[in-house]
Backbone as CSV, one residue per row, in Angstrom:
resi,resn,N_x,N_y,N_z,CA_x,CA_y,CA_z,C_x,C_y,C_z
1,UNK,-13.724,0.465,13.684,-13.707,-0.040,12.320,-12.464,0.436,11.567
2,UNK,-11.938,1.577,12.224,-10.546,2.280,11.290,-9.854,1.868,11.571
3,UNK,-9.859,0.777,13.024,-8.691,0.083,13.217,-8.300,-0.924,12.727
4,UNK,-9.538,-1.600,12.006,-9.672,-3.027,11.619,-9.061,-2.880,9.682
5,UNK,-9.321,-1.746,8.989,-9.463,-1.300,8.158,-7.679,-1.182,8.185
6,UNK,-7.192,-0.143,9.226,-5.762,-0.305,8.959,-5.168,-1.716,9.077
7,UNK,-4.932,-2.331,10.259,-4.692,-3.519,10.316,-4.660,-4.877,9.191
8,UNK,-5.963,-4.604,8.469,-5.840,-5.536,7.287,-4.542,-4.531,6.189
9,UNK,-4.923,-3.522,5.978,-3.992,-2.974,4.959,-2.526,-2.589,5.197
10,UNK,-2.548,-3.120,6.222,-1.391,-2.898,6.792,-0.590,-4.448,6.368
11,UNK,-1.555,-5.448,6.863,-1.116,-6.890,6.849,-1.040,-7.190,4.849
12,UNK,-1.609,-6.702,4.225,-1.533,-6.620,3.065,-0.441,-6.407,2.128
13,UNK,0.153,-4.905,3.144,1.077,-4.335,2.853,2.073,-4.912,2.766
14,UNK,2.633,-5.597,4.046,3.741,-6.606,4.963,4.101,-7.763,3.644
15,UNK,2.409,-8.209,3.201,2.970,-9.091,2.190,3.396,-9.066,0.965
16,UNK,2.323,-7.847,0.814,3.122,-7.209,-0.690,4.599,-6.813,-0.600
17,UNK,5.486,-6.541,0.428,6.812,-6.354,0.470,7.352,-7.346,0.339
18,UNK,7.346,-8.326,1.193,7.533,-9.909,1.531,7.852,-10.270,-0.532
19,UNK,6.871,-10.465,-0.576,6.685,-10.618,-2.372,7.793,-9.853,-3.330
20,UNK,7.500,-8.509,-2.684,8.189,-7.626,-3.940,9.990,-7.801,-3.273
21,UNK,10.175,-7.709,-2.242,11.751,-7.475,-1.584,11.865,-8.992,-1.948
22,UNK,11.533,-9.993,-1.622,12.356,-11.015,-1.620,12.231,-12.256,-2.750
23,UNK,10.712,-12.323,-3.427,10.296,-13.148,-4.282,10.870,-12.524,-5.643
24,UNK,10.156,-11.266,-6.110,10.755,-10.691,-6.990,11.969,-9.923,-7.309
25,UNK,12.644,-9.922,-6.535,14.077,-9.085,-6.401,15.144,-10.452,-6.848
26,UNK,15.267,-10.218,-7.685,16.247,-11.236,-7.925,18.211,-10.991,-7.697
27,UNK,19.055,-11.732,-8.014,20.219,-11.162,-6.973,21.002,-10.230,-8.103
28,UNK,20.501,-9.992,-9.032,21.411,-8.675,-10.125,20.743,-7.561,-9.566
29,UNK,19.371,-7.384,-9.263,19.018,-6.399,-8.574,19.465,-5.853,-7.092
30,UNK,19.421,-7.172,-6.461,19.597,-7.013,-5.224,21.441,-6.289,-4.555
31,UNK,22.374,-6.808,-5.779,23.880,-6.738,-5.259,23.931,-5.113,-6.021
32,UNK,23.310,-4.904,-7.147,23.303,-3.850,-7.744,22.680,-2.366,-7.238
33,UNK,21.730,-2.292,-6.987,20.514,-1.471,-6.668,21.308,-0.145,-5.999
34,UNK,22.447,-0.516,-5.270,23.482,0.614,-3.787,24.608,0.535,-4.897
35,UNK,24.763,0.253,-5.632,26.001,0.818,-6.542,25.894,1.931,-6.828
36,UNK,27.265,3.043,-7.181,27.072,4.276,-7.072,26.614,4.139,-8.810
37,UNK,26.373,5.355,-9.226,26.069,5.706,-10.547,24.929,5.593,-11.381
38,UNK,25.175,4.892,-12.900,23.929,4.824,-12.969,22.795,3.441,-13.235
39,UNK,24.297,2.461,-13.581,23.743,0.997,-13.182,22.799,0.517,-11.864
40,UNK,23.617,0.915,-10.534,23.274,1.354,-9.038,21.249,2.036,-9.319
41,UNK,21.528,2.971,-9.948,20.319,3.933,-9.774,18.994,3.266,-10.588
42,UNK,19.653,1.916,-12.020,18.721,1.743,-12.948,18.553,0.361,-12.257
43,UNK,19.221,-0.522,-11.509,18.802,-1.607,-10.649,17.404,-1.221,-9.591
44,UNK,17.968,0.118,-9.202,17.090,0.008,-7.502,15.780,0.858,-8.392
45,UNK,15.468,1.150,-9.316,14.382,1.713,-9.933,13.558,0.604,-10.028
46,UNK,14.242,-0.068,-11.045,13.584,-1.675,-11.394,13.125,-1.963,-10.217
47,UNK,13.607,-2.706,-9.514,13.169,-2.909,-7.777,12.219,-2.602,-7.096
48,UNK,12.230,-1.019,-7.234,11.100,-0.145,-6.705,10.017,-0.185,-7.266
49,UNK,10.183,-0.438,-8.779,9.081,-0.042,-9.689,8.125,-1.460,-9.493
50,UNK,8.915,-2.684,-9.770,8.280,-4.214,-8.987,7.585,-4.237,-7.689
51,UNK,8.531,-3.327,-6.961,7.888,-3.355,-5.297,7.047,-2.841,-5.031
52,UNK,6.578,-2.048,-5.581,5.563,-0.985,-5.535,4.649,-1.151,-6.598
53,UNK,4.902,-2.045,-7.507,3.385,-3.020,-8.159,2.813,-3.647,-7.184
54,UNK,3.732,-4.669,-6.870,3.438,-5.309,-6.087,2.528,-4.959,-4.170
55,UNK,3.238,-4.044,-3.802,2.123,-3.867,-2.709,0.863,-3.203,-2.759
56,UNK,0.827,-2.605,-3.903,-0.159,-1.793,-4.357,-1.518,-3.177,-5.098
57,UNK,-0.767,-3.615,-5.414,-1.668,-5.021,-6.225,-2.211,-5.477,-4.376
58,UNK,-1.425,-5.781,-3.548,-2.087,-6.439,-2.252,-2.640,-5.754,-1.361
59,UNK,-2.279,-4.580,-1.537,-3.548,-3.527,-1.179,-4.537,-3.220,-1.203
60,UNK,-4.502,-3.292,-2.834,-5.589,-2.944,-3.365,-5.521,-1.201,-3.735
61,UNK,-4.692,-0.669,-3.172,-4.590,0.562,-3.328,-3.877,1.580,-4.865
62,UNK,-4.481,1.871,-5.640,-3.423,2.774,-6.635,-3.754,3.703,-7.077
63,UNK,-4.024,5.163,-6.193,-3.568,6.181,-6.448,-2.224,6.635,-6.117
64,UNK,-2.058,7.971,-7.080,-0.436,8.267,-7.448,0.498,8.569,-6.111
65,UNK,-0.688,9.661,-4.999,0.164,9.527,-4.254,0.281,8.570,-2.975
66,UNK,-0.552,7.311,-3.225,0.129,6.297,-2.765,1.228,5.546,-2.931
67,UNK,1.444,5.500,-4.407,2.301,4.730,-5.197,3.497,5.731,-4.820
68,UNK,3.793,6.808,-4.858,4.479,7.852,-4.891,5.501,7.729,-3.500
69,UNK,4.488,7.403,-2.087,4.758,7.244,-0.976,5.332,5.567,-0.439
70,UNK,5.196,4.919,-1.305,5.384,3.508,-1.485,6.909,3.478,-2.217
71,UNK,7.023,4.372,-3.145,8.469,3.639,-3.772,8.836,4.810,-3.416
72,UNK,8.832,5.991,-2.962,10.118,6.947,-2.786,10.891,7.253,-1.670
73,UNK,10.010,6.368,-0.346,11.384,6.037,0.524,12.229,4.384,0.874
74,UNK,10.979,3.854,-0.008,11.644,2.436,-0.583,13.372,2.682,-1.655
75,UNK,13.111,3.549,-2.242,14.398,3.589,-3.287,15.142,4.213,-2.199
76,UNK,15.059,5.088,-1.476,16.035,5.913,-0.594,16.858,4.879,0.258
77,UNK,15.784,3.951,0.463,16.418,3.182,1.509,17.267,2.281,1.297
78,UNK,17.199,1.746,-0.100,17.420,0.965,-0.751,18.503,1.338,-1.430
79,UNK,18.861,2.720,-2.131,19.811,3.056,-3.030,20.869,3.115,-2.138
80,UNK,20.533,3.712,-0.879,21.678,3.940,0.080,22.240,3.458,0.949
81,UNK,21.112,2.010,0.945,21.620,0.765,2.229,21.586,1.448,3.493
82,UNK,20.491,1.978,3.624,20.303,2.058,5.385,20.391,1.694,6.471
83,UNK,20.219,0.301,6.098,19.732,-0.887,7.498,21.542,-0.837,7.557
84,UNK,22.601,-0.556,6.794,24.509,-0.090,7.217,24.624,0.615,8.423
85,UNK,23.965,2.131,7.995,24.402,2.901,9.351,23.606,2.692,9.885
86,UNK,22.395,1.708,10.160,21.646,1.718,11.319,22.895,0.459,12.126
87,UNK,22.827,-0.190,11.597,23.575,-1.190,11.849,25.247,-0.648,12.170
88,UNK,25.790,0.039,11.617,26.930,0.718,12.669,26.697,1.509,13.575
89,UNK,25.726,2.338,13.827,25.333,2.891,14.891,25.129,2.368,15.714
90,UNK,24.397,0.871,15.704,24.044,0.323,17.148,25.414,-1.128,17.675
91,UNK,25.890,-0.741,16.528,27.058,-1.662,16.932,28.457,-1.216,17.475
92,UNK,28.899,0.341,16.700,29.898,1.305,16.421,30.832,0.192,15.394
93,UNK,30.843,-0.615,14.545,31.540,-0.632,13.806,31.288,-0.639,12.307
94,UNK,32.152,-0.497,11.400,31.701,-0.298,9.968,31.671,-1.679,9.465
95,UNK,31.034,-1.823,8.625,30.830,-3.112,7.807,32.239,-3.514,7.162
96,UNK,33.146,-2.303,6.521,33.818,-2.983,5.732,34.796,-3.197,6.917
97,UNK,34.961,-3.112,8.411,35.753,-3.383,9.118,36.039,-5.038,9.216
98,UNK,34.688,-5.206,8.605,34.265,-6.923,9.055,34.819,-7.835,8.238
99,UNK,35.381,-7.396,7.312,35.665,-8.291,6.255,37.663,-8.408,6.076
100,UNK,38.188,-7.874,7.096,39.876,-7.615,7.014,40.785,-9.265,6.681
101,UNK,41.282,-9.221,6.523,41.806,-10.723,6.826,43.169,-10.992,7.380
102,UNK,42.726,-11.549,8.425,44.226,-11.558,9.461,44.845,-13.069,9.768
103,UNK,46.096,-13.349,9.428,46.069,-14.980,9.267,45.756,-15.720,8.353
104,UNK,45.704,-15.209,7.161,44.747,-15.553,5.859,43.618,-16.673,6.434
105,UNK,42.622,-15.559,6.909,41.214,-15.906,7.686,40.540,-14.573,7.632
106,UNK,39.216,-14.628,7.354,38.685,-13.522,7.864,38.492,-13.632,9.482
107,UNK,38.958,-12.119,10.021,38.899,-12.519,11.255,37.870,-12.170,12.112
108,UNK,36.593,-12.177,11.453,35.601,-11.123,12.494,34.000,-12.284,11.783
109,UNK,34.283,-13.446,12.040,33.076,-14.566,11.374,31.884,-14.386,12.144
110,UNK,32.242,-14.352,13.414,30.843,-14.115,14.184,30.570,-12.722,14.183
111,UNK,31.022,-12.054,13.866,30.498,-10.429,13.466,29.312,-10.797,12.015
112,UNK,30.107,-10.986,11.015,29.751,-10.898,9.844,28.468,-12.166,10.304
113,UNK,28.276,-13.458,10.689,27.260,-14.185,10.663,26.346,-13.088,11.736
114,UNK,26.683,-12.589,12.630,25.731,-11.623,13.285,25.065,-10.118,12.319
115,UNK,26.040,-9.720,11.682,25.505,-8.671,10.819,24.769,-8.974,9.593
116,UNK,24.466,-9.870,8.929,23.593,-10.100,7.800,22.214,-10.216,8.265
117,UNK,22.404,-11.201,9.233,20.872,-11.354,9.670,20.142,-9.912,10.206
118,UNK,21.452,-9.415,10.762,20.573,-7.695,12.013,20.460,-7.057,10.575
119,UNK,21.128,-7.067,9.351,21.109,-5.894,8.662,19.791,-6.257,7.732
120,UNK,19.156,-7.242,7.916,18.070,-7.744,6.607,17.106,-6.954,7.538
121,UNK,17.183,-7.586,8.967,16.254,-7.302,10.369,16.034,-5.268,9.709
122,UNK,17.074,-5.064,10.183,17.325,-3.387,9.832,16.367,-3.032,9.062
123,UNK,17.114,-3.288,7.607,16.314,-2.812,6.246,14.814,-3.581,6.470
124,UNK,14.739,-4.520,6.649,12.841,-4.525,6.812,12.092,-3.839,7.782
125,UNK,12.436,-3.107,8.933,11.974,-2.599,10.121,12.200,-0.963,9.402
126,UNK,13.003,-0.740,9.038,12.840,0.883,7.749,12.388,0.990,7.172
127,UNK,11.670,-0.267,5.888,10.314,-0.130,5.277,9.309,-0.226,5.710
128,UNK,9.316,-1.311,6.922,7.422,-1.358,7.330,7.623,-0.550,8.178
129,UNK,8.250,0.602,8.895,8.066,2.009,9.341,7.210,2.459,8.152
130,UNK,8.067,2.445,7.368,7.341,3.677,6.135,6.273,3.053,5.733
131,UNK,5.777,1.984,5.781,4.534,1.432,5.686,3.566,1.731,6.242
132,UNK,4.076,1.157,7.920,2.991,1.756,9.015,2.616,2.974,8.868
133,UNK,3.689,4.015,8.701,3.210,5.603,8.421,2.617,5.908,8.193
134,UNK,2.604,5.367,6.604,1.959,5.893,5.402,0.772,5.198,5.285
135,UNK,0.558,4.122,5.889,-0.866,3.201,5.890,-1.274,4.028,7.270
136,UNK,-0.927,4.415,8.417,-2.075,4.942,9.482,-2.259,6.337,9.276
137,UNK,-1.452,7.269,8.726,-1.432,8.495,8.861,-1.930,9.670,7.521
138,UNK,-2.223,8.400,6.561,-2.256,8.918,5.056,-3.537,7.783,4.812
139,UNK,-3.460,6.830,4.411,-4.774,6.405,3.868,-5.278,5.966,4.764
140,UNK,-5.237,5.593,6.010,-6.146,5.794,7.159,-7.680,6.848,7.467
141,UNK,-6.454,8.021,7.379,-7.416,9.033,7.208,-8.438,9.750,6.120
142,UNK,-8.495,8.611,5.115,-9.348,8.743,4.201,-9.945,7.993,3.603
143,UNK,-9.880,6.697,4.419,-10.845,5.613,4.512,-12.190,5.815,5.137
């Protein structure tokens, strides 16, 4: 039954992100959020603070330290663009390598059409980690 119990809240979860990352994130948030300072820091709050209504609303779940565990490695991940160095690590090159222009052309098109898609791939496979986690290992066990 604890399996069935995670599984739905898990699938809950998936959509409440779905919702909050891509329905409600609109693109001032989205280009903003990894800016350094404090524009950067007051975008990806907003963000978090939506995203984490939001899965918590499809949960069903809202105590603090759910909510707590929901947006505070969501903003981490988010302020700092993770799914980057995951994405240069498994590639070895840097993002801004991708964008040079040689020939007045960018010269690296099938890089860059290959890296948007792996890097969305990235950043969603770093939150529903922290999802799965925090849904089997935390409110699992107190269901």
């Amino acid at each position: 039954m604890l399996e069935l119990v995670f599984l739905y809240l898990f699938v809950c979860a998936i959509m409440g992100h779905m919702v909050g990352d891509y329905i409600l994130q609109n693109q001032w948030l989205a280009l903003n959020k990894s800016k350094p300072g404090r524009l950067g820091a007051l975008a990806c709050t907003i963000h978090v603070l939506l995203y984490t209504a939001v899965v918590s609303l499809f949960t069903g779940l809202h105590g603090l330290l759910f909510l707590a565990l929901v947006a505070v490695p969501h903003w981490i991940i988010d302020r700092y663009s993770l799914g980057w160095p995951l994405l240069k690590w498994k590639n070895r090159h840097d993002q801004r390598d991708l964008w040079k222009i040689q020939d007045g052309t960018i010269a690296n098109v099938w890089r860059i059409a290959f890296a948007a898609p792996v890097y969305i791939a990235n950043d969603n496979t770093l939150h529903f980690l922290c999802l799965w986690i925090l849904l089997r290992f935390v409110v699992a066990g107190h269901v």
